[in-house]
N, C-alpha and C positions, 0 to 999 in steps of 0.2 A: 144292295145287300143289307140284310138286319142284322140287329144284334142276334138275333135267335140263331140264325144258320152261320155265323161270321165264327172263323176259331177262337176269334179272343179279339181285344182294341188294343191295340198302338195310340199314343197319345203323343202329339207333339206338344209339347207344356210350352216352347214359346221357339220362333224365329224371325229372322226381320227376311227371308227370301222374297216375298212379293207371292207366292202360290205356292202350292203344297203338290203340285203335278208332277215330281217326278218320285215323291215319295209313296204318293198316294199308286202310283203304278206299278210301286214294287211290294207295298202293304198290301191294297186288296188281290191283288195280281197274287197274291198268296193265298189269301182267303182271309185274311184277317178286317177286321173296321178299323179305318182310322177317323180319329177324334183330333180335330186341328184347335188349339187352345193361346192364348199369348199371355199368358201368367207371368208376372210379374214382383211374383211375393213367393214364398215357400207356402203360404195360408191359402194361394190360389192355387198350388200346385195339388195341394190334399183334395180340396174343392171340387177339380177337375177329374184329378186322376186316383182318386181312394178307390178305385175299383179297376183299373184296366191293366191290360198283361204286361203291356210294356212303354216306357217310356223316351223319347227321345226328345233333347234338352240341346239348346245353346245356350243361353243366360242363365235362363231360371234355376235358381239355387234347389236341389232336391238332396236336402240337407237328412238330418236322422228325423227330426218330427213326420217330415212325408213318408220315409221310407218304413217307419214303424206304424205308418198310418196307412199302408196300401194293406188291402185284401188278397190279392192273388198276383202284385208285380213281378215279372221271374228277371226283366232285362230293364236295364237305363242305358240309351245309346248315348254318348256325346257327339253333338256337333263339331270337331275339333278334336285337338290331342290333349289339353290340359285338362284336369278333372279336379280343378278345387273347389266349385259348385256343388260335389256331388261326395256325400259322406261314402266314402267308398268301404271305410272299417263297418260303418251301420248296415250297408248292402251285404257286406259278403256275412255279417251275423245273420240277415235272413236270407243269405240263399240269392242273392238276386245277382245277374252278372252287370257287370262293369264293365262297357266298352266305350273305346274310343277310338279318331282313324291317327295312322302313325303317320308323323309329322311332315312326309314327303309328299301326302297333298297341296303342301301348301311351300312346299320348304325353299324352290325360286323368289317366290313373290314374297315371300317376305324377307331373304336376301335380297333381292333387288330393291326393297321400298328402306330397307335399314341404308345400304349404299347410297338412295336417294334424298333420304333425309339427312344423313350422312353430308354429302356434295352439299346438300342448298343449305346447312346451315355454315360450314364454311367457306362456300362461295358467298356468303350472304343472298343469296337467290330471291328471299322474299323484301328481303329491304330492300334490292335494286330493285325490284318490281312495284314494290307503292313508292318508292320515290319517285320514278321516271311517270310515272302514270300523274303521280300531284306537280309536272312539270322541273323536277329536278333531274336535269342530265347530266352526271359529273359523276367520275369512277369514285369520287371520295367520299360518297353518299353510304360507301358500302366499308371504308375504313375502320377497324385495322383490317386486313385479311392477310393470313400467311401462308406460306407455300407448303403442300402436302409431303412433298418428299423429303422423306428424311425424317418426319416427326412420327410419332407412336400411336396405334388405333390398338386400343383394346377391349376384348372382350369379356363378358363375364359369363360364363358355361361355354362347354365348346365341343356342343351336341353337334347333329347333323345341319342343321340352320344356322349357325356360328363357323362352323367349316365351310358353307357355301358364301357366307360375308367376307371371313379369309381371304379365299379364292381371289373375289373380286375387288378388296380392298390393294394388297397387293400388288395391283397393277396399276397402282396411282404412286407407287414408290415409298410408301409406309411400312414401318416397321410394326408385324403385329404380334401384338401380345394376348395370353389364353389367360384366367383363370379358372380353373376348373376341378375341387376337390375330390368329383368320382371318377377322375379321367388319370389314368400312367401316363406321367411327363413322357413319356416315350411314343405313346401316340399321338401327343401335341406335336411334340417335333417332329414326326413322321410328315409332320403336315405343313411344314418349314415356317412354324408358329413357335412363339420363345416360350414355354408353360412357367409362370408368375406367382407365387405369393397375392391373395387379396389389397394385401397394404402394400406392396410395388404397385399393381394393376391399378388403385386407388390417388396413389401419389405420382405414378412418373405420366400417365396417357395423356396425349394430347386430344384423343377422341374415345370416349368409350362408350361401347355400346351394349347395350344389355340386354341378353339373349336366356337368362332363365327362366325356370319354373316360376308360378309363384304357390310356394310354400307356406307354412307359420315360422321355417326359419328366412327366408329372405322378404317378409313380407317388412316396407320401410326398409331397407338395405340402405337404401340412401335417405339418411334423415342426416339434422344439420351437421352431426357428428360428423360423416361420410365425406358429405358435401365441404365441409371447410378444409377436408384433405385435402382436399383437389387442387389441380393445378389455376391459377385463376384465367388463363388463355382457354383452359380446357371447355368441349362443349360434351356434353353427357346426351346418348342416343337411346331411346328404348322404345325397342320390337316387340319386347314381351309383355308384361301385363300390368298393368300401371299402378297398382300398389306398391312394387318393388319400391319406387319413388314413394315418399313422404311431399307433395303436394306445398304444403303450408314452407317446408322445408328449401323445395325448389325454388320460391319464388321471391324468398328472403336470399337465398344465393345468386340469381338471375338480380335483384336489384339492388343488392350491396356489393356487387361484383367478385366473388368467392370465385366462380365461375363463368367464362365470357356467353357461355349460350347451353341452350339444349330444344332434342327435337324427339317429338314423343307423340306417338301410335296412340296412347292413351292415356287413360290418365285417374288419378286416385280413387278417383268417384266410382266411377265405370259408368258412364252416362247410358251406354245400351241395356242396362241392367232396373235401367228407373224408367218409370212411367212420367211421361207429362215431365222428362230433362229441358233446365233452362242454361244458357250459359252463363253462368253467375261466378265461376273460377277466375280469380286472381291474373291465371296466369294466360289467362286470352288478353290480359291488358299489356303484355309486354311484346315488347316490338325482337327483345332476343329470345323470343321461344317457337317453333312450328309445333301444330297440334294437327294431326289427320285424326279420322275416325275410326281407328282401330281396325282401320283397312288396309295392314300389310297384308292380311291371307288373299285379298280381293283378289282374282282374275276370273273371268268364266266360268273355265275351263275346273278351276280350284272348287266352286262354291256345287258345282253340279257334281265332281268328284266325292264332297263331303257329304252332301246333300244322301247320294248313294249309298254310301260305306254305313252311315249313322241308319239307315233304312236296313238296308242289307243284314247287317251284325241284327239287328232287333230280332226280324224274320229267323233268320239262321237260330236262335236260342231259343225261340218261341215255337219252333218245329225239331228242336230234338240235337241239334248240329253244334260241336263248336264254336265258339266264337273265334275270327279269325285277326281281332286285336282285344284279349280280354287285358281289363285292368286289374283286375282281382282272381285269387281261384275261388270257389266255390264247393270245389270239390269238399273240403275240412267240414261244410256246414249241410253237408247233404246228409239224412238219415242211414 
């Protein structure tokens, strides 16, 4: 297919999937070109895509400079449910939709990986593990550890993915707790969750995990301030997106003992977000923190779902159709 007969390009501005074959089956399979791109920068995203109909994005920032810089883009799919990469006020001023897939593509796996960092940090799981391995066998390699039942896990939002942590926290015998300012305490407790003031959630949890957006109002939510709340046994979890956490902040709590641990999906930086990432962070030095690669959405079954939805939604607005997870309306900016 050429540009000349194609209806328009789709542009993937960047992903780390390994091939572009399941996207690329539902873009041309329409009739449109797709243009596969791994930009890096907002400056590479103009670069690439100042001319094409539509965009779909996982990292790369396509902030107001890009989107004031395209010629004819009408869509920006997200990879994902979060959209703070993507000036969503600057799109809907020209017209452009906003979508992204809702949060139940992915909403097990990342309950399940919160739960799981969850467990290995208060099993100590990875201390036993490099201890026994450099030849120490002895349960006290993993000292203090305390018992789950009866102590407090709480949450901070208490969306769809914060209710499925619930679920299965629970059944370790914890008592859990919600914070959640856009949520009626009545549906917390429908959910046999205790709904919390920030500064109870802050000061009493023995585990808390943190399941928000990240915004301009929670972005550092936990900076030192936060952090010296805390309980000092407490170990702080986060699923969501790793600015929440202030970094510099964590690691002066982790090594003056404010707090006993924490286990985090990601982290300040956003290392998938930079080209040529080294591990140069602080906090890979400490023996009380677990870091995954911001692979709680990971499963399969997850990435070929989003993979889809983010294809899918593009197509659909670029032929005429609703979008069937818009972020924005559009409707206000249309002539």
């Amino acid at each position: 297919m050429t540009r000349t007969d194609a209806r328009g390009t789709i542009m993937i501005a960047d992903s780390d999937f390994g091939d572009v074959d399941i996207e690329r089956a539902i873009i041309e399979g329409a009739g449109f070109e797709l243009l596969a791109a791994q930009c890096k920068s907002e400056d590479e995203v103009i670069e690439k895509g100042r001319d094409v109909d539509g965009v779909l994005t996982q990292y790369a920032r396509v902030g107001s400079r890009a989107i004031d810089a395209f010629t004819r883009c009408r869509v920006i799919a997200r990879y994902g449910t979060g959209v703070d990469i993507v000036d969503v006020d600057a799109a809907t001023r020209r017209g452009i939709q906003v979508t992204n897939a809702p949060n139940d593509w992915c909403a097990d796996e990342v309950a399940d990986h919160a739960v799981a960092l969850w467990l290995a940090a208060a099993r100590k799981i990875c201390t036993y593990d490099q201890a026994t391995r450099q030849g120490d066998w002895r349960w006290q390699s993993g000292e203090p550890i305390l018992r789950l039942r009866g102590r407090v896990f709480g949450l901070l939002s208490f969306g769809v993915i914060a209710q499925l942590i619930a679920e299965r926290a629970r059944a370790f015998g914890v008592e859990v707790w919600a914070h959640d300012p856009f949520l009626d305490e009545s549906e917390i407790r429908s959910r046999k969750v205790l709904p919390v003031s920030f500064d109870r959630l802050v000061e009493g949890a023995d585990y808390l995990a943190i399941q928000a957006p990240l915004t301009p109002q929670t972005h550092h939510t936990f900076d030192r301030t936060t952090l010296r709340r805390m309980k000092p046994t407490a170990v702080l979890i986060n699923t969501a997106r790793g600015p929440i956490v202030q970094d510099e902040a964590l690691h002066q709590a982790l090594t003056e003992g404010w707090i006993a641990g924490a286990a985090l999906d990601d982290l300040e930086e956003e290392p998938a977000k930079q080209r040529d990432w080294h591990p140069r962070n602080p906090l890979f030095t400490l023996p009380n923190v677990i870091i995954t690669p911001h692979a709680a959405y990971y499963s399969e079954q997850a990435v070929a779902t989003v993979r889809r939805i983010a294809a899918e939604e593009a197509v659909r607005v670029l032929t005429g159709q609703a979008a069937r997870s818009p972020v924005n309306d559009v409707t206000a900016a249309l002539p």
